[in-house]
C-alpha positions, 0 to 999 in steps of 0.5 A: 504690389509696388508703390508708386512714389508721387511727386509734390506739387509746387504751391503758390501759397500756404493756404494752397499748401494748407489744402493739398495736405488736407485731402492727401497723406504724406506717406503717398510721397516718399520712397521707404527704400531711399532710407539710409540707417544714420552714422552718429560717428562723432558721438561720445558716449554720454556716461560719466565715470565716477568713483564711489565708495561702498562697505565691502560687504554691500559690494559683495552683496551686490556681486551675488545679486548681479550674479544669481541676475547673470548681468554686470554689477555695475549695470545692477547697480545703475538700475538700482539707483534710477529706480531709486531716483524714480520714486524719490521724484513721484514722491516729492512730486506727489509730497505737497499734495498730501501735506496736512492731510490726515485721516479724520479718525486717526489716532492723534498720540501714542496714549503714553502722554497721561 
C-alpha cells in the first residue's frame, strides 16, 4: 500500500497554522524516500592523542586483560577510564547530600582512646 504524500497548505497566520498541526500529523507530509544518508566529509575526528606514562607491569596487565576481552588495549583502556569518570561524577554529585550524615547508632571511636 503506498502512502500518499500531501502538500502543506499556505497559512495566513500563526494561529491558523497553530490549528492545522493540531488536527493533522507531520508524518502525512513528507516522503521517507526522499531521505538522503548525510556526508559529514569535512569532519575531524574529535580524539585527541595523548602520551601517558604507565608501570610496565600495569601495561602488560592491561595487554592480558584486552587480550583474554579479544578488543584493542587501548579501547580497554579508554573504557576503563569513563567508567572511572562516571562514578567519580555520581560520587561528588551525590557527595554534599550525604555530608554530616551518620547512622544514629553508629560507633563514634575505635575504643582504643581509654
Amino acid at each position: 500500500m503506498k502512502k500518499t504524500v500531501k502538500r502543506i497548505p499556505a497559512f495566513k497566520n500563526e494561529d491558523e497554522e497553530r490549528k492545522f498541526w493540531a488536527d493533522h500529523s507531520p508524518l502525512d507530509f513528507f516522503d521517507s524516500g526522499d531521505f538522503r544518508r548525510p556526508s559529514f566529509m569535512s569532519l575531524k575526528p574529535s580524539l585527541k592523542s595523548i602520551s601517558i606514562r604507565l608501570p610496565e607491569d600495569m601495561l602488560a596487565e592491561l595487554k592480558t586483560l584486552a587480550n583474554k576481552k579479544d578488543v584493542p588495549y587501548q579501547s580497554l583502556a579508554k573504557v576503563y577510564l569513563a567508567r572511572q569518570i562516571a562514578l567519580e561524577r555520581s560520587v561528588l554529585t551525590r557527595a554534599p547530600k550525604k555530608r554530616g550524615s551518620q547512622k544514629p547508632n553508629a560507633p563514634q571511636g575505635t575504643g582504643s582512646d581509654s
